[in-house]
C-alpha positions as CSV (number, residue, x, y, z in Angstrom):
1,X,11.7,11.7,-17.9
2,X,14.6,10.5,-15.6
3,X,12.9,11.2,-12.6
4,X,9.6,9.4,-14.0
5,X,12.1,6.4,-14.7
6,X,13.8,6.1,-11.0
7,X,9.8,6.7,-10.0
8,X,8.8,3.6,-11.7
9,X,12.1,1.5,-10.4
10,X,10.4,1.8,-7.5
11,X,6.6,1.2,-7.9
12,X,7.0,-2.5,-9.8
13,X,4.2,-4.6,-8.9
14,X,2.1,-2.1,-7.6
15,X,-0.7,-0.3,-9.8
16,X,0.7,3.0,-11.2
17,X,-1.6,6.0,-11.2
18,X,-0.6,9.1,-13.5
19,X,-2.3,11.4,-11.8
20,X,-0.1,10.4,-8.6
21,X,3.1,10.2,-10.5
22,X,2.2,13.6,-12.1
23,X,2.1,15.2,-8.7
24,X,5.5,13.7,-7.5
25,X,6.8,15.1,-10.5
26,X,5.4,18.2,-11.5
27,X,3.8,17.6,-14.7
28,X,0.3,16.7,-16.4
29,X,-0.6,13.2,-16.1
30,X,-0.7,13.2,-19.9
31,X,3.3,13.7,-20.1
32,X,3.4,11.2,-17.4
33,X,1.5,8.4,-19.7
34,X,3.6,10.1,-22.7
35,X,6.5,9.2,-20.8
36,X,6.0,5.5,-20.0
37,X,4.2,5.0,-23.7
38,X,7.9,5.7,-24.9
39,X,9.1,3.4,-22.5
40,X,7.0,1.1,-23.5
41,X,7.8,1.3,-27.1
42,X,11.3,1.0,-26.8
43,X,11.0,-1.9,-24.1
44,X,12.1,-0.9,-21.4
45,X,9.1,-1.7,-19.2
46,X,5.3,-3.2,-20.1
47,X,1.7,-2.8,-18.7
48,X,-0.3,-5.4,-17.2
49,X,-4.0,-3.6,-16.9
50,X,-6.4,-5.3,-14.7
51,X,-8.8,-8.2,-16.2
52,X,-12.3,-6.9,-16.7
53,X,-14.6,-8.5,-19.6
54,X,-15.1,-4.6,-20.3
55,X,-12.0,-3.8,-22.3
56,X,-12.4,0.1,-22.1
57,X,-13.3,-0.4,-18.7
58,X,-9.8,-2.2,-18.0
59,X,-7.8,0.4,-19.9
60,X,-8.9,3.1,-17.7
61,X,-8.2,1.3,-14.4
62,X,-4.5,1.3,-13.0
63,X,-2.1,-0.7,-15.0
64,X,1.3,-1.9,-13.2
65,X,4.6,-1.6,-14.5
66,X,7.5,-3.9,-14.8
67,X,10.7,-3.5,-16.7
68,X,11.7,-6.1,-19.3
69,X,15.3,-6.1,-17.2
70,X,15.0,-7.5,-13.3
71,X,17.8,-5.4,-13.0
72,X,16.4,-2.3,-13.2
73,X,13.4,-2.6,-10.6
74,X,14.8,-1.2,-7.4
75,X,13.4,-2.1,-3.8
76,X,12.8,-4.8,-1.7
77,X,12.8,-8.6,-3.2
78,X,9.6,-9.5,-3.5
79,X,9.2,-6.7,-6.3
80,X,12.4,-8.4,-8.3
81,X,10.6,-11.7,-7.5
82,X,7.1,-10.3,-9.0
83,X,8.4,-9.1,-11.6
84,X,10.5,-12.0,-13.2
85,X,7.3,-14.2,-12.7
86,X,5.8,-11.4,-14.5
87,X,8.6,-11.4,-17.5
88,X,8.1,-15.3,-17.3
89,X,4.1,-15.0,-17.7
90,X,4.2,-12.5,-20.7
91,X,6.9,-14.6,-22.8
92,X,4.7,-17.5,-22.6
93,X,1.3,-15.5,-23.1
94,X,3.6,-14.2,-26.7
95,X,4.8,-17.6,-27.1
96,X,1.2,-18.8,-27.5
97,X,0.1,-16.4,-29.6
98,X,2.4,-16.2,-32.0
99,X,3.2,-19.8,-32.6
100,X,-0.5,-21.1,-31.8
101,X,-2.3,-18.5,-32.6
102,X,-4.0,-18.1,-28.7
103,X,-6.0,-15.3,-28.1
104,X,-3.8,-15.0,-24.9
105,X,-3.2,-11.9,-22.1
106,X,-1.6,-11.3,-18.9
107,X,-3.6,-9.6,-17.0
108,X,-4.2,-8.9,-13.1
109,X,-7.2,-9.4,-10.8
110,X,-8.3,-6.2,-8.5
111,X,-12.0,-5.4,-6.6
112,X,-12.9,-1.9,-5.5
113,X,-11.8,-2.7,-2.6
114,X,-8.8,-3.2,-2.9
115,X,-8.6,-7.5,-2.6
116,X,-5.8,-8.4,-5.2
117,X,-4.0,-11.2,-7.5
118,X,-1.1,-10.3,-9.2
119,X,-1.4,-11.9,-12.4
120,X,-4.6,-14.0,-14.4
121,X,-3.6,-15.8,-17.6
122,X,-6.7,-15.0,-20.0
123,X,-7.4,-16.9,-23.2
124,X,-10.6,-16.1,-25.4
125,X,-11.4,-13.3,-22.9
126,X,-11.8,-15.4,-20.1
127,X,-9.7,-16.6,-17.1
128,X,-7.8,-19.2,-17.6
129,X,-5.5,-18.9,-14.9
130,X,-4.9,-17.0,-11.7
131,X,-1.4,-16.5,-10.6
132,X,0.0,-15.4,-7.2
133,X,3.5,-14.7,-6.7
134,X,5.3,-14.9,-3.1
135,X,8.6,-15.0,-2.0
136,X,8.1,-18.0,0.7
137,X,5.9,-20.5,1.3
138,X,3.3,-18.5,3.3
139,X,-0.1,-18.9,4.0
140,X,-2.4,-19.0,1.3
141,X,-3.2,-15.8,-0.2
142,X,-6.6,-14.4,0.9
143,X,-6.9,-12.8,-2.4
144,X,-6.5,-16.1,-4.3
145,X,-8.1,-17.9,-2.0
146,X,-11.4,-15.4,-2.6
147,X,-11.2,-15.1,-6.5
148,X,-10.9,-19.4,-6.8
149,X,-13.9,-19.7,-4.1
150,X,-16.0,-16.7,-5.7
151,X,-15.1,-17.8,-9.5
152,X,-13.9,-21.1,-9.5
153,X,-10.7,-20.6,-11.8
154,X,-7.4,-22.5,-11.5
155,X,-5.5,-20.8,-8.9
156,X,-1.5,-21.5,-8.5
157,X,0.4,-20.0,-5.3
158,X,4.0,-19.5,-6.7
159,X,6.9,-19.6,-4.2
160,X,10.5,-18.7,-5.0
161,X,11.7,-20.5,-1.7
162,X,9.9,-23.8,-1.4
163,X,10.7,-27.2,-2.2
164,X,7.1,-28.7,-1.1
165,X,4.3,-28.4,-3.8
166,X,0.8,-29.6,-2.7
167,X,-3.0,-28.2,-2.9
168,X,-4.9,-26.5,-0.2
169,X,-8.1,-25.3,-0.5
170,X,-7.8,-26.8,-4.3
171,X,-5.5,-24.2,-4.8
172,X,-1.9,-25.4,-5.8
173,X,0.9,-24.1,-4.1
174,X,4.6,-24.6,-6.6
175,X,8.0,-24.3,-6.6
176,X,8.5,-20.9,-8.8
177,X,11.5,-22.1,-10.3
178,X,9.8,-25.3,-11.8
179,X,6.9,-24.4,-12.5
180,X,8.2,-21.3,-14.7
181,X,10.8,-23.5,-16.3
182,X,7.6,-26.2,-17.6
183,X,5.8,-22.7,-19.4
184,X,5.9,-22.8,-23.2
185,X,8.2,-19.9,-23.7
């Protein structure tokens, strides 16, 4: 279990396959998902599973990990960074639900091959939201960029170091920092 743990420190933000784990380790993937379901329940970390109007179909796809402590993900700082946007994003999806009754999700965005969002706020089982996260002010995310062009949802481009906040390609591009602090949480 310990070794599945430091395995997982290390993988935040990135989608988890059991098989894959499972053969680092040297045990069934079934342990493996055994293993983080007991994380899970005693929250220590939480799935995000991709979006997909197919529930069944979502569940079966990669989910991604992130611990409910910052402290615990290990690597570079754009995973930290990810993941407390991702901490952020789920108290407010739990925020809605419980006090508004939303039918609210975090989810993330992923095509077969391989183009990616990090995180879609969905309400009623649709998009409402689609949520980059980025450590700079950087170009715009192609991924983002293609979702918001091919679906037309709202698409934010969230930067922990940034001070300017403007649109670009209808796409907005925020301060992290204030733009997590105005969720409902």
């Amino acid at each position: 279990m310990r070794l599945v743990f430091d395995l997982l420190r290390n993988k935040v933000g990135s989608p988890v396959s059991y098989q894959s784990l499972a053969e680092d380790v040297g045990v069934s993937p079934m342990t493996i998902k055994k293993y983080i379901q007991i994380l899970e329940s005693i929250f220590v970390v939480f799935m995000v599973t991709p979006y997909s109007r197919n529930i069944a179909r979502s569940l079966l796809k990669e989910p991604k990990i992130y611990f409910f402590d910052t402290a615990l993900v290990q690597g570079e700082e754009g995973a930290i960074f990810e993941n407390f946007v991702a901490i952020s994003l789920l108290k407010n999806v739990y925020a809605r639900v419980d006090s508004n009754a939303d039918d609210c999700a975090l989810h993330y965005l992923r095509t077969k091959d391989g183009q990616e969002v990090d995180f879609a706020i969905v309400k009623d089982k649709s998009i409402e939201t689609m949520i980059e996260a980025k450590l700079s002010e950087q170009v715009l995310s192609k991924p983002l960029r293609m979702f918001h062009e091919k679906y037309h949802h709202p698409a934010i481009q969230l930067a922990r170091y940034t001070k300017n906040e403007y649109r670009e390609h209808n796409i907005e591009k925020m301060n992290a920092q204030q733009y997590l602090s105005s969720l409902y949480l």
